[in-house]
C-alpha positions as CSV (number, residue, x, y, z in Angstrom):
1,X,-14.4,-145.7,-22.6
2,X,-13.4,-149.3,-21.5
3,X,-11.9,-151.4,-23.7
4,X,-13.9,-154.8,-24.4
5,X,-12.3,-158.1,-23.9
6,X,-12.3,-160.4,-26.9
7,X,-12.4,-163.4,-24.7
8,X,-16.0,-161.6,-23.6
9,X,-17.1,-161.7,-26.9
10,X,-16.1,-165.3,-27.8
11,X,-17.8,-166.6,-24.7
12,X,-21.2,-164.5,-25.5
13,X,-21.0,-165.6,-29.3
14,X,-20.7,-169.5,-28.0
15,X,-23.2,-169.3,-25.9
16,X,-25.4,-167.9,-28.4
17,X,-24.9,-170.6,-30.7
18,X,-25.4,-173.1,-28.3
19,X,-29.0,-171.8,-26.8
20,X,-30.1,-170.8,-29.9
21,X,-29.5,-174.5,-31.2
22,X,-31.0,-175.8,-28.5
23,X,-34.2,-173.8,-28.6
24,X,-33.9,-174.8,-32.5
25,X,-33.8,-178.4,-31.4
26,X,-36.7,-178.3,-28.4
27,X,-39.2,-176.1,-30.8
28,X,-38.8,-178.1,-33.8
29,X,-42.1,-180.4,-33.2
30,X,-43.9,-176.9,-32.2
31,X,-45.9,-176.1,-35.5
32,X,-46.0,-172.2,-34.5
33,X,-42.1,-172.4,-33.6
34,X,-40.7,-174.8,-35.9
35,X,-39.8,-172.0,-38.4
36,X,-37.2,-171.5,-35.4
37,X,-35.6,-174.8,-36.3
38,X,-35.3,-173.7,-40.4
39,X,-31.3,-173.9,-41.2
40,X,-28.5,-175.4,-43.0
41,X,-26.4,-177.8,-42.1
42,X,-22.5,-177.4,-44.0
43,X,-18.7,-179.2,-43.8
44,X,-17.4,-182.0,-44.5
45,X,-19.5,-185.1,-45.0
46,X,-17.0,-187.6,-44.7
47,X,-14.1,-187.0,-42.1
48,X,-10.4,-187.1,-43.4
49,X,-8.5,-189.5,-42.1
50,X,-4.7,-189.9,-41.6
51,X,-3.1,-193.1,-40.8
52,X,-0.1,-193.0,-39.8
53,X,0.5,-197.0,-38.7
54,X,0.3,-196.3,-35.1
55,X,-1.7,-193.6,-34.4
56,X,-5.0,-192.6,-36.7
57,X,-6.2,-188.9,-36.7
58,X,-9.3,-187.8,-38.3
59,X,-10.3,-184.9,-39.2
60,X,-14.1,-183.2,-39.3
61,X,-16.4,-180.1,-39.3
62,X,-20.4,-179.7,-39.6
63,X,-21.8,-176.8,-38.5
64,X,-25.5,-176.1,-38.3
65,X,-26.8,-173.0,-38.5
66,X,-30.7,-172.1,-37.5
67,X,-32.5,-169.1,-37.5
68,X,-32.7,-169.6,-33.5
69,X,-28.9,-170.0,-33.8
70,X,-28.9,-166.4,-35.2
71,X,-31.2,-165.1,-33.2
72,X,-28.5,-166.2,-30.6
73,X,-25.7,-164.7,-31.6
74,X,-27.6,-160.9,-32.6
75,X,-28.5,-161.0,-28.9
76,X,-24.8,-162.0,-27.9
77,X,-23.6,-159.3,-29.4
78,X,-26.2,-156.9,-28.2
79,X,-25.3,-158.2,-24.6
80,X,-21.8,-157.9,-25.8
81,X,-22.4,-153.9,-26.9
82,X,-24.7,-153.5,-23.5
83,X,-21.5,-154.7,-21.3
């Protein structure tokens, strides 16, 4: 049995996320295929923001999860399982 490389896994799982959201994105004017787009977007709606006189650092997150977006990452970790 070989052992699986984490770093595999984190790779497949991005890429996942960011085909499905694409596809999401492209399909979303496609009546038959805009059901692909269907998701939730979550985080922080205002950035925090830390001024320290000199030097400003903000702080965000929004994620946005489709269905293509899941569909993307249950095939990432199928590839991952394949491997």
């Amino acid at each position: 049995m070989r052992n699986k490389n984490v770093w595999v896994l984190l790779i497949l799982l991005l890429t996942g996320v960011v085909l499905g959201g694409f596809v999401g994105h492209v399909t979303e004017g496609i009546s038959f295929l805009s059901w692909l787009s269907f998701g939730e977007s979550f985080g922080l709606n205002t950035p925090l923001v830390l001024d320290l006189g000199i030097l400003v650092i903000t702080f965000g997150l929004s994620i946005k999860i489709t269905m293509a977006g899941i569909i993307g990452i249950i095939l990432a970790l199928l590839v991952y399982r394949w491997l």
